[in-house]
KOLMIRO-264523 format. One record per atom (N, C-alpha, C): residue number from 1; z, y, x. Coordinates in steps of 0.02 Angstrom, whole numbers. Each point is the difference from the previous one (the first is absolute). Layout:
// KOLMIRO-264523
NUM, Z, Y, X
...
// end
This chain:
// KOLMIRO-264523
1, 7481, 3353, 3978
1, 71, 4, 16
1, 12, 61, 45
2, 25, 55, -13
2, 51, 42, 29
2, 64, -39, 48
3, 8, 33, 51
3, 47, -19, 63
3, 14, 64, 42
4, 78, -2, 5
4, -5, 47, 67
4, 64, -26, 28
5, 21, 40, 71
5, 65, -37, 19
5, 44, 67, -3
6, 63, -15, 1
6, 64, 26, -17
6, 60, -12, 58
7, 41, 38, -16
7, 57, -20, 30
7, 68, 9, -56
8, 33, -44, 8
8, 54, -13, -27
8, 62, 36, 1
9, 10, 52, -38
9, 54, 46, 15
9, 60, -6, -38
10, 10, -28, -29
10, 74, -39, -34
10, -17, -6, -112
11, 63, 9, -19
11, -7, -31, -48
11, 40, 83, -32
12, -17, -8, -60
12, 31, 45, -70
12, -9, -24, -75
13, 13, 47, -38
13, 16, 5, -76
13, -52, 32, -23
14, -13, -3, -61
14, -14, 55, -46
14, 0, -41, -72
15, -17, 48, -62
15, 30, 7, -51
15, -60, 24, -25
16, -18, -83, -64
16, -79, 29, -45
16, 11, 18, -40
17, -49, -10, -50
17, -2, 57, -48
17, 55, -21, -84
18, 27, -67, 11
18, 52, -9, -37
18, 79, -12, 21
19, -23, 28, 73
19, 64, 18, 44
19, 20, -58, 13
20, -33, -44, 5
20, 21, -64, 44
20, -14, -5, 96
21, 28, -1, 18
21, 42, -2, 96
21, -57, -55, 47
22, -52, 32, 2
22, -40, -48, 64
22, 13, 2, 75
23, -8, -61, 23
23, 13, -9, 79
23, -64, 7, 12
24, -1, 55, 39
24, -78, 1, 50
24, 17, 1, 58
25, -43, -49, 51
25, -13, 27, 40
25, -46, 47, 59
26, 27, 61, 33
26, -49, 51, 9
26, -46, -29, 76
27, -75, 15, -8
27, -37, -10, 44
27, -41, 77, 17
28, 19, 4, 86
28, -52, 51, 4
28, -75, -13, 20
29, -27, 7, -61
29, -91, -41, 25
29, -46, 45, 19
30, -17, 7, 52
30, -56, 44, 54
30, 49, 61, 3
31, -64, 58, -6
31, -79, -8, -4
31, -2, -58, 64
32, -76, -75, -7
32, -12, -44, 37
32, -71, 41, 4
33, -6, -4, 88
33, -66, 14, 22
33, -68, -40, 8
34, -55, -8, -19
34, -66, -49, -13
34, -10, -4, 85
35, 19, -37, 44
35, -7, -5, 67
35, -74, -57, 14
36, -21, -18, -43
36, -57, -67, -6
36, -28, -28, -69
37, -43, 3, -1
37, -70, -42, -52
37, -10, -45, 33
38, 23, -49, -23
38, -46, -78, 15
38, -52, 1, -42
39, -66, -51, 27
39, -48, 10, -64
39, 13, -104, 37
40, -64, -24, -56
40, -30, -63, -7
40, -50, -2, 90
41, -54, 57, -25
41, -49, -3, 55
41, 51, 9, 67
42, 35, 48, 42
42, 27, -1, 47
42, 54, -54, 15
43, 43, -10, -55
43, 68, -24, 24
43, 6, -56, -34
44, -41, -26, -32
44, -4, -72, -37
44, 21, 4, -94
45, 45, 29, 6
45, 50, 8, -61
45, 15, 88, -4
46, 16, 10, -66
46, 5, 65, -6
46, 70, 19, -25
47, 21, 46, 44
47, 82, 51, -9
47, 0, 39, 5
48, 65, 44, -30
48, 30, 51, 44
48, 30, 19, 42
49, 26, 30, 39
49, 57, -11, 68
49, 34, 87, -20
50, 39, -14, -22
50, 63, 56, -26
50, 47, -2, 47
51, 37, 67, 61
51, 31, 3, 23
51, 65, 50, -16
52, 64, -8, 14
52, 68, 42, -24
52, 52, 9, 37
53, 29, 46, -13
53, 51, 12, 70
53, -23, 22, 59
54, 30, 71, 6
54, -23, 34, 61
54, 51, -37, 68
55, -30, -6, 39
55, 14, -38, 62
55, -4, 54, 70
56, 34, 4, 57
56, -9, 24, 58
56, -79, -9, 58
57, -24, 35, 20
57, -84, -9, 18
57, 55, -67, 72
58, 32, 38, 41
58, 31, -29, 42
58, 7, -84, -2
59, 33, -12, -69
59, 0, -72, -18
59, -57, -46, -34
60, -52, 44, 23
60, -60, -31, -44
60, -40, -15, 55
61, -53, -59, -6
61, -42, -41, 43
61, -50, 36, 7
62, -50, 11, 65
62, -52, 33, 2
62, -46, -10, -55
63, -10, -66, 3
63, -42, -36, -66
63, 2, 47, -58
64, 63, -11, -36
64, 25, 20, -54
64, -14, 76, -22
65, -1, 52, 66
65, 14, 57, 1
65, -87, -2, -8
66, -52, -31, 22
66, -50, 29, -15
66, -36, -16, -69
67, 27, -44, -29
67, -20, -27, -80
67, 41, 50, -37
68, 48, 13, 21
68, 36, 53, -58
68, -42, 78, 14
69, -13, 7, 60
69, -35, 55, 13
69, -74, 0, -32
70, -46, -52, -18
70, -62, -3, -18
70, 19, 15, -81
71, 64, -3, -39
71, 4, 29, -53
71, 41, 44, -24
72, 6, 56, 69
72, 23, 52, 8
72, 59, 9, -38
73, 33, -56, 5
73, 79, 34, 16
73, 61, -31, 44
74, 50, 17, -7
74, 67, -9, 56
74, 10, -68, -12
75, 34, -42, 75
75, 19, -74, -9
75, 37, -21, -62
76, -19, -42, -12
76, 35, -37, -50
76, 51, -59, 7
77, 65, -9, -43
77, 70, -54, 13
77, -59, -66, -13
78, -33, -24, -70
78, -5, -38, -37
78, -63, 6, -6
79, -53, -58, 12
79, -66, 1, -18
79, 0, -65, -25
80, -22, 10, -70
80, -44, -77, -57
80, -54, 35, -10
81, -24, -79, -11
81, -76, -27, -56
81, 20, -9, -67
82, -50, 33, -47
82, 32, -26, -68
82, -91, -38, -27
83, 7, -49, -29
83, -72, -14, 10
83, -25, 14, -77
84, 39, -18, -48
84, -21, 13, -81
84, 6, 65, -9
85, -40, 41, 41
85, -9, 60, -34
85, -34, 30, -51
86, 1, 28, -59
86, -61, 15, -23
86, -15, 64, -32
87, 17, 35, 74
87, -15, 79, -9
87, -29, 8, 79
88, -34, 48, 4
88, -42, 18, 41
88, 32, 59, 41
89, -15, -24, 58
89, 46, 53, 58
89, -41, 15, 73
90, 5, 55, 41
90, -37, -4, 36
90, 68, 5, 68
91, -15, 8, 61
91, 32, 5, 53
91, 36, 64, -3
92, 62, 8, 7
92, 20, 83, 16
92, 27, 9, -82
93, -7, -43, -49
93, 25, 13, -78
93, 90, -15, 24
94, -3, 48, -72
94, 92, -34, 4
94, 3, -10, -79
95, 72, -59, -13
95, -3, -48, -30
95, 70, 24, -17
96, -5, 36, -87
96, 72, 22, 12
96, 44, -5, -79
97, 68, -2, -17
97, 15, -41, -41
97, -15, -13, -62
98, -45, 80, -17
98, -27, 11, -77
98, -70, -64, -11
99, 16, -41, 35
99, -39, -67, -28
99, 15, -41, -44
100, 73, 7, -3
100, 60, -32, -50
100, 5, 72, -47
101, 23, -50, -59
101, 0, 45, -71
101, 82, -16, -17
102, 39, 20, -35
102, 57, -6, -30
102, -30, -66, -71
103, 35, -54, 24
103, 13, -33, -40
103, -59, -76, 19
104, -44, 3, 84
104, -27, -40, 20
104, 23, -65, 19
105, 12, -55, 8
105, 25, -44, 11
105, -32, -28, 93
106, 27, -19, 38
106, -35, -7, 65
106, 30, -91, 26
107, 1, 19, 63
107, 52, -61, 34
107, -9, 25, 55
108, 41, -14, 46
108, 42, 42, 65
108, 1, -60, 58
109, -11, -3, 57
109, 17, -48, 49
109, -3, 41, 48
110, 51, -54, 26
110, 57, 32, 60
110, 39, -51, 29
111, 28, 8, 43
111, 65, -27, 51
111, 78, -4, -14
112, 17, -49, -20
112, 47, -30, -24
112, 83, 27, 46
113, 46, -6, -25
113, 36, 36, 57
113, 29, -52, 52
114, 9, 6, 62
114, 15, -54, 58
114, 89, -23, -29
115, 3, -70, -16
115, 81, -46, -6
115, 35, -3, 46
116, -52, -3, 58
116, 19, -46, 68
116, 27, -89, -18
117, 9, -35, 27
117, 25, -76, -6
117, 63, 19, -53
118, -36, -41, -54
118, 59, -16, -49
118, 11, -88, -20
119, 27, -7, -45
119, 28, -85, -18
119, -38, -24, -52
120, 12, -45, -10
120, -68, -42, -59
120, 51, 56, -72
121, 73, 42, -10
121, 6, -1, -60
121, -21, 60, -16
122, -39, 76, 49
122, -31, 54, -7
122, -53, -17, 5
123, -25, -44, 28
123, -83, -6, 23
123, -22, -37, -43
124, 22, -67, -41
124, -44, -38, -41
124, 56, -6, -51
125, 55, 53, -32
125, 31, -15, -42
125, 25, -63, -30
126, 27, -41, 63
126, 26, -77, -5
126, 90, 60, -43
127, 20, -74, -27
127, 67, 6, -40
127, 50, -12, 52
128, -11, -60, 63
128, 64, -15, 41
128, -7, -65, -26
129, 61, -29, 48
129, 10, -91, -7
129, 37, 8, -67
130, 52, 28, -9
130, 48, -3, -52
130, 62, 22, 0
131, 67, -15, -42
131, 43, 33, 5
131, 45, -23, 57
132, 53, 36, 15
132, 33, -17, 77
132, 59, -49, -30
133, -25, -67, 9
133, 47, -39, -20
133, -13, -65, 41
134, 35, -47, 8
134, -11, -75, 26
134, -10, 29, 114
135, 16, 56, 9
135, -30, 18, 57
135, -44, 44, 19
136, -29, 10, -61
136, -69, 42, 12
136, 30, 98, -13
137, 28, 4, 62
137, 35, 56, -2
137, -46, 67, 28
138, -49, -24, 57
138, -50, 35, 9
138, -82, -8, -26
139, -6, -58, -53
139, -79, 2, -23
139, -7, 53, -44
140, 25, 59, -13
140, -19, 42, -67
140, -66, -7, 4
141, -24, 48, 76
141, -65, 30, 10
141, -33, -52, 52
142, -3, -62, 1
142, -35, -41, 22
142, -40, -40, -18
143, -60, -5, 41
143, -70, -43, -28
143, 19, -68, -38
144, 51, -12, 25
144, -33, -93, -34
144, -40, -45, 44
145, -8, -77, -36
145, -58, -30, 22
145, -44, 30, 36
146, -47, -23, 41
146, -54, 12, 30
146, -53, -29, -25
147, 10, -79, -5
147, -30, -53, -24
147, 32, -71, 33
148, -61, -43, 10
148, 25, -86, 4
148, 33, 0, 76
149, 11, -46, 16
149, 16, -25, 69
149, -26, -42, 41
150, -9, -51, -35
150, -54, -63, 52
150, -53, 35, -22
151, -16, 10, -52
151, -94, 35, 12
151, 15, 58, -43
152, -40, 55, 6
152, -40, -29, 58
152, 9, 41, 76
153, 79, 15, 14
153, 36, 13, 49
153, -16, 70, 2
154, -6, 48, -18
154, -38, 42, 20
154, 26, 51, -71
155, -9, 67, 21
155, 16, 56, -62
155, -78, 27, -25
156, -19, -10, -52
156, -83, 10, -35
156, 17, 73, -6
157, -93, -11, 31
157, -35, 69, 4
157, 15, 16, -65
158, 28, 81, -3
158, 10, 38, -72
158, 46, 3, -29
159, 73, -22, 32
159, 41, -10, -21
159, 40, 83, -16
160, 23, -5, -34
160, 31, 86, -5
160, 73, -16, 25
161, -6, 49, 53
161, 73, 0, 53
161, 13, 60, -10
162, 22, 36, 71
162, 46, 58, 4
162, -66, 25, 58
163, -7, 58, -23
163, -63, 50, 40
163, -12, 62, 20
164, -26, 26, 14
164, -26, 70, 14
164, -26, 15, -84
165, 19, 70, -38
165, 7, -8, -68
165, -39, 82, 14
166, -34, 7, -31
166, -47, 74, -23
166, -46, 15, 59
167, -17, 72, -8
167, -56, 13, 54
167, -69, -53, -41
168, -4, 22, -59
168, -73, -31, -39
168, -42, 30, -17
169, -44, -6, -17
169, -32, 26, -58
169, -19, -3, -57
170, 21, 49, -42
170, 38, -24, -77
170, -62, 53, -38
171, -47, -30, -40
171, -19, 53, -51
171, 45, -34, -65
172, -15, 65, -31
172, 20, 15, -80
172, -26, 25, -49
173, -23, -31, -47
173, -50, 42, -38
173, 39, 14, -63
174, -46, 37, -36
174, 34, 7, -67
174, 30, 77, -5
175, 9, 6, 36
175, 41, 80, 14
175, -30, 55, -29
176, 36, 27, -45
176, -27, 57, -23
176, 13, 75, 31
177, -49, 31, -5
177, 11, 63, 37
177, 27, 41, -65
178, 57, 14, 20
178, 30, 63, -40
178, -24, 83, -2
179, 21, 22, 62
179, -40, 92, -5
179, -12, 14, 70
180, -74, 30, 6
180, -11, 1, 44
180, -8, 70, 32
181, 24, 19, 60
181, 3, 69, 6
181, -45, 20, 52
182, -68, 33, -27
182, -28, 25, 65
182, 16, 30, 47
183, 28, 42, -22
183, 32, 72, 47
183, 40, -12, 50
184, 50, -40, 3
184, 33, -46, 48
184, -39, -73, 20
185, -39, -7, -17
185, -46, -80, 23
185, 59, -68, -3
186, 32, 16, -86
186, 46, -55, -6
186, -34, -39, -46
187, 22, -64, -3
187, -5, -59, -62
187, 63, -1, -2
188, 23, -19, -60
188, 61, -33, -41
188, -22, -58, -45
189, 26, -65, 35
189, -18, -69, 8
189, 47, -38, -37
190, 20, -10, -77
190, 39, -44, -26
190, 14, -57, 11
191, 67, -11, 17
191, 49, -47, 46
191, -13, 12, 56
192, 6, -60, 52
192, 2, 3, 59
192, -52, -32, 35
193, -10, 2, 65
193, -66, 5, 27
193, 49, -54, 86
194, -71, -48, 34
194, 39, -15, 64
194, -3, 46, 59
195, 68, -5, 49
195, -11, 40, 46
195, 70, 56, -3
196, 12, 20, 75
196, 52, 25, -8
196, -21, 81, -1
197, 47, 45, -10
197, -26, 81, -14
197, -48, 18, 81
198, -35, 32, -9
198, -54, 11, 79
198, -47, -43, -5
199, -5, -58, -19
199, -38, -42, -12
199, -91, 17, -38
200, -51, -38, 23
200, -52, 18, -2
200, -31, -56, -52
201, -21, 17, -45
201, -15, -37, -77
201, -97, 20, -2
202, -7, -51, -59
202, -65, 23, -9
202, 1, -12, -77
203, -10, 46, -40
203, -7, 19, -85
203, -81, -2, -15
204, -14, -60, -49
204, -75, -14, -13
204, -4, -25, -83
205, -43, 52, -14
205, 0, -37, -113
205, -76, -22, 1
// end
């Protein structure tokens, strides 16, 4: 499996080869820097540790500043493990988008965009009590029932209410990669992808 991480730079068009109108959306992926080899013998389990996004030395942890320094280059926003690797990389490699081919299929995970507190009829797509008649002038967008009353007194664990709605993590697979542009370090990602534009994704086939 091929992996690298990306950032999410919004959405466009283009037009194939029987002139039919695709929604892509554009990812800028790396170049990602090889900051760590896990092996079996040292670290139990074996990865990669791919870092992205140039970051301020100022806002970076002593720690941090000397692991990025042992693979000689500048702090990094974003450091993952990708563990199904199965290409061979050493420390100090970079990881860059011509890994993807035009016409590869991947799946993308990422961070869902924040709702803040919404009502059971955005968050769990309830219908409402019913129509505004007999009194029921304000149930459009209201829960309903809870449950019983004498027993078992109490509202059951799991009930779908009104909540704190996004801020997840959402993969997606299936996604086909449309065209990929080295020269600018773009993917063009058919349909849509989670996460709002700035947002930090990870693209893996």
């Amino acid at each position: 499996m091929a992996s690298i991480i990306g950032k999410k730079v919004g959405m466009t068009s283009i037009f194939d080869a029987d002139g039919k109108n695709i929604p892509c959306t554009v990812v800028e992926a790396g170049p990602c820097v090889v900051t760590q080899v896990k092996t079996v013998e040292n670290d139990g389990y074996s990865a990669v540790q791919l870092a992205f996004g140039e970051k301020k030395e100022k806002n970076t942890p002593q720690a941090l500043l000397g692991h990025f320094k042992k693979a000689n280059t500048t702090p990094k926003r974003t450091v993952i493990e990708f563990r199904d690797i199965d290409m061979e990389f050493n420390t100090g490699d970079l990881v860059k988008c011509d890994i993807f081919q035009d016409g590869d299929f991947c799946e993308v995970v990422g961070t869902s965009k924040g709702k803040g507190f919404q009502g059971v009829v955005k968050r769990h797509n309830f219908s409402g009590v019913g129509a505004q008649t007999h009194g029921q002038h304000d149930r459009q967008r209201a829960p309903g029932s809870l449950g019983a009353s004498s027993w078992p007194s109490r509202v059951m664990k799991g009930m779908r209410m009104a909540g704190h709605k996004g801020v997840d993590r959402v993969k997606v697979q299936n996604l086909q990669v449309v065209k990929v542009l080295p020269e600018q370090n773009l993917l063009l990602i058919k349909g849509a992808i989670p996460g709002h534009k700035g947002s930090y994704v990870t693209v893996s086939k």
